[in-house]
Structure formats: C-alpha cells, structure tokens
C-alpha positions in Angstrom: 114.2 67.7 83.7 113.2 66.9 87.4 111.9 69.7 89.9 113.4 69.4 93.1 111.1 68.8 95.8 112.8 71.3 98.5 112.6 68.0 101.4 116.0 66.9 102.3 116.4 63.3 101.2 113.3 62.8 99.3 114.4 63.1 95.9 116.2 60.6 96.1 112.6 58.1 96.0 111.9 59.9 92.3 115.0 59.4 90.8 116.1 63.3 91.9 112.2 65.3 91.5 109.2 65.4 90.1 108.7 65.3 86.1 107.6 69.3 85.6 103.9 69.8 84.8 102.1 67.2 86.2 99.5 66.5 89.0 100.8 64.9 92.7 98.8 64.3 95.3 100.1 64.0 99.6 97.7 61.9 101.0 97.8 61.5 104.8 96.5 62.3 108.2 96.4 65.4 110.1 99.6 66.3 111.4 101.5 64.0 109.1 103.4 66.6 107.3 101.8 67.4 104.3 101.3 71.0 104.6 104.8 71.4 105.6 105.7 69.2 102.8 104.5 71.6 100.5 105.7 74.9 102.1 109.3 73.5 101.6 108.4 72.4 97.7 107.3 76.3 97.4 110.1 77.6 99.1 112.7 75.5 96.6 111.0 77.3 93.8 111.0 80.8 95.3 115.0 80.3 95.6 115.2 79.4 92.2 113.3 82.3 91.0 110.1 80.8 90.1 106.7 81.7 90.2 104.4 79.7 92.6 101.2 79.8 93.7 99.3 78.7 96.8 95.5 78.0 97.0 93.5 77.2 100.3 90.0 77.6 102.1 91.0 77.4 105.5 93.8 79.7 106.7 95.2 83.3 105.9 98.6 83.7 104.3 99.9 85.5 107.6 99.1 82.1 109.5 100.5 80.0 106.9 103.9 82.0 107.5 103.7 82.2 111.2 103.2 78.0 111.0 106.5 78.0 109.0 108.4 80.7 110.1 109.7 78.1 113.1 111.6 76.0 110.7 114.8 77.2 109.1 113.9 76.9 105.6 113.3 80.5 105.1 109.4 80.5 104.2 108.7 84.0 105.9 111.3 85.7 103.6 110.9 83.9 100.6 106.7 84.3 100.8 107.6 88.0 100.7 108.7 88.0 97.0 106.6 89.0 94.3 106.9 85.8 92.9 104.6 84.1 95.6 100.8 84.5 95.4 98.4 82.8 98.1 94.3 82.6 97.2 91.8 81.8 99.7 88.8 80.4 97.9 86.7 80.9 100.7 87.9 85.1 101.4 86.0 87.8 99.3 89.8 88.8 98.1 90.6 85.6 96.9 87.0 85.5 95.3 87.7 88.7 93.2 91.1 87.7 92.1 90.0 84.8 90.5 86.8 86.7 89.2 89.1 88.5 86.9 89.9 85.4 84.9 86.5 83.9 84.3 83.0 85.1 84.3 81.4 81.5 83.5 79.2 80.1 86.3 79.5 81.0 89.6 82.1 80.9 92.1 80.5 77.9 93.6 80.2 75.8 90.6 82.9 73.7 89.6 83.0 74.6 85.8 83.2 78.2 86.9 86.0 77.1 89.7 87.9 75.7 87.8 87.7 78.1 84.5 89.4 80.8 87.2 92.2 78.2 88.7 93.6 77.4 85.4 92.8 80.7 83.6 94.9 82.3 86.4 97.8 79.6 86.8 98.6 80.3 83.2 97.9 83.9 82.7 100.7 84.0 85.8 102.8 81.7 84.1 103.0 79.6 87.4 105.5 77.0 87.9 104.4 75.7 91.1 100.8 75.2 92.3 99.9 73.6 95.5 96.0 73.7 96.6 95.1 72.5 100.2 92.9 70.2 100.5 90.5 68.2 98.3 88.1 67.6 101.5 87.9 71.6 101.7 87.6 71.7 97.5 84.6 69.6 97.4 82.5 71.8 99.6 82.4 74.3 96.1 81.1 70.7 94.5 77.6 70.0 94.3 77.8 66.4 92.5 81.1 65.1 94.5 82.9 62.9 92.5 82.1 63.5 89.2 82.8 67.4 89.4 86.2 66.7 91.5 86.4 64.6 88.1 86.4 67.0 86.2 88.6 69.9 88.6 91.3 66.6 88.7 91.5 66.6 84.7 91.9 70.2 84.1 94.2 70.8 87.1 96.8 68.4 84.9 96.3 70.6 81.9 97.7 73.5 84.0 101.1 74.0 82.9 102.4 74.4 86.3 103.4 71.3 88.7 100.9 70.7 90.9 100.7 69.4 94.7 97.4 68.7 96.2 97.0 68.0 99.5 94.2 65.0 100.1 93.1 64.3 104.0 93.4 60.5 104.2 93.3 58.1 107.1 92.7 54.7 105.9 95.2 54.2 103.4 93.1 51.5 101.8 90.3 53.8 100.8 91.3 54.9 97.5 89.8 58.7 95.8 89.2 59.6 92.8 92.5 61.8 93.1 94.9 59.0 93.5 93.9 57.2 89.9 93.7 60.6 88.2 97.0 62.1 89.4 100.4 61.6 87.9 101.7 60.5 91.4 100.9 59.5 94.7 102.5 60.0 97.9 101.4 58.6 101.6 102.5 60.3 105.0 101.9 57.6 107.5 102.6 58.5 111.3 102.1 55.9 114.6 101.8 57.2 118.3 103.6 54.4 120.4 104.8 55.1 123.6 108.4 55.9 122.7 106.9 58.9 120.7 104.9 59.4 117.1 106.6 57.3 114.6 106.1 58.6 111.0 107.1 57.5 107.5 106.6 58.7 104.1 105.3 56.4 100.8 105.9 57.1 97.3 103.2 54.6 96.0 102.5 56.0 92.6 104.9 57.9 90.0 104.3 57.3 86.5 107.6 58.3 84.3 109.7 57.2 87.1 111.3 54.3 89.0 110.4 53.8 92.5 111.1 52.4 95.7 107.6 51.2 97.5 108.5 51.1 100.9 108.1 53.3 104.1 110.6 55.4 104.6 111.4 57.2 107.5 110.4 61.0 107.7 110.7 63.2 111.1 110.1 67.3 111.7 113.7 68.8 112.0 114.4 72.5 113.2 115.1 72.6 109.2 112.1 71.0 108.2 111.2 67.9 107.0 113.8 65.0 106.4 113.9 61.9 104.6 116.0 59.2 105.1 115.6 57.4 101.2 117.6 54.5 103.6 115.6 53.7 106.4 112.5 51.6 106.0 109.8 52.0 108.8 107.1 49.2 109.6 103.9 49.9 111.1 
C-alpha cells in the first residue's frame, strides 16, 4: 500500500507514495516549499477521511490556514474537520494537551517530549503526522544530537507516517535526521535573474525505486507541482 502524497506529480518519483508508517524528512531552505509540501500531504488525508496531526513551535493554527488558504487545495475547509489536530509545543494549550498523555520528565526534556508525541499519535490513532521543524525541536534538547537521537528513533515507532520538516542550506551537510529516517527529500531553489528556479530531490527512499535527479517543482494557484519529467541543473 502507498500513501499518496497530495503534490501533483510527485508520486510518480516513489513509485505512486510513501510506504505507510514510516519516517520522511523535507530538507531545504526557507521558502523552498516544504511547509506547503506538507499542508497538501495533510489535506490528501483529510479527503480521504483520515486522522492527521500537525505539530509546530512557531506559528498558530489560524496563520497556518491563512498561509494556505491562497492555494486551491482546500486546506481552510479541510483543517476545519474533526479529524485535524494542530499542537504548538511552544503554547501553554499545546503544553497541556500533551500533558495528558505522559507525566515522565518535564516538558523540556526529551524523554518526557517524546513519551507525550508518541503517547498521543497513537492514543489518536493518527495516520498522518507532520512536525515542523527539527531546528525549532532541538531547542526542547539539552544534549543536541544524541537526544534528537533518540526523538528520531521513537518518532519511527509511531504508527502514523511521519513528515518532518528539517531547515537545510548546504545540502552537503548531512543531520542526524537524514541517516535515521526512512526517506529523504531535498527542495533546492536558485534566484537568477529570469526569476527563482526551484527543483525537488528524492535522494533517499528505502523500500522503493527512485529516480535521483532534480526535478522541476514551481508554486501554482493549486499548489505545488512536480514535473517527475523535467530535470533541473543548478
């Protein structure tokens, strides 16, 4: 079985979607797409009736549907249903949900973080789980990489299918994130002076055959779009 991402053309790079119940991370830039990338992967699964989740530190749930609520994918209807829940980590609401599931450590440590995450992913039987970001994520971590570690390994426990968003701007400099998860995927963009170039990467998928190249990826009125046939050089 393959989830369908919700991004027009992408699918076709996984051989049709991701393999349900594993760990992806969008590496990238700011303003490369990821977020977006992952609004449209929720939406998919609100249409088809599944429950999804949506973590984050750094924005409300109203601002995250006012961002997407200019694209025609239906994100400000579908983020109405009872089906989508958002958390933010860093709001005294999001704080107390989570407190429900757990009581070990405290909300700053990461064997009490993540206790709550994957308590509540599976008490809500969630299907799709997207957290944003890892560079926001280790700011609950006082020993860095061996506690993100440790938040990577249980997040692929979860049984829900996971996106997490990773800030990245030298693609050569490789996170702990990127050997632990199930699959990897690059958003590259280029300002020339025709305009910004951008391209998306699929450059890790275990369980599935894949096509290496950049392939081109632009912001439509619909949102995102892939063409799985046109490679893109930077």
């Amino acid at each position: 079985m393959r989830i369908p991402s919700g991004v027009s053309g992408f699918d076709h790079l996984i051989q049709g979607g991701f393999l349900p119940e594993r760990l992806y991370v969008l590496s990238g830039p700011p303003g490369s797409g990821k977020t977006t990338f992952t609004a449209q992967f929720v939406a998919e699964g609100l249409r088809n009736g599944e429950n999804c989740l949506y973590i984050t530190m750094h924005e409300s749930r109203g601002e995250l549907v006012d961002d997407m609520s200019g694209y025609g994918f239906g994100f400000e209807t579908l983020a109405a249903s009872e089906q989508f829940r958002f958390v933010n980590l860093a709001s005294k609401k999001g704080e107390r949900l989570l407190n429900q599931f757990s009581q070990s450590g405290s909300p700053s440590s990461v064997q009490g973080l993540t206790d709550k995450v994957v308590a509540f992913v599976n008490s809500r039987d969630i299907d799709r789980l997207v957290i944003d970001s890892t560079m926001l994520l280790e700011l609950f971590f006082t020993d860095g990489d061996e506690e993100m570690a440790r938040f990577l390994t249980a997040l692929k426990g979860c049984d829900a299918t996971t996106l997490l968003i990773s800030e990245m701007t030298d693609p050569s400099a490789y996170a702990d994130e990127h050997f632990l998860a199930h699959g990897v995927v690059f958003f590259h963009n280029y300002l020339e002076a025709t305009g910004m170039t951008r391209g998306i990467q699929v450059v890790k998928m275990r369980g599935t055959d894949i096509d290496c190249d950049i392939r081109s990826l632009r912001f439509t009125d619909e949102g995102l779009v892939v063409d799985p046939t046109k490679r893109v050089d930077f």
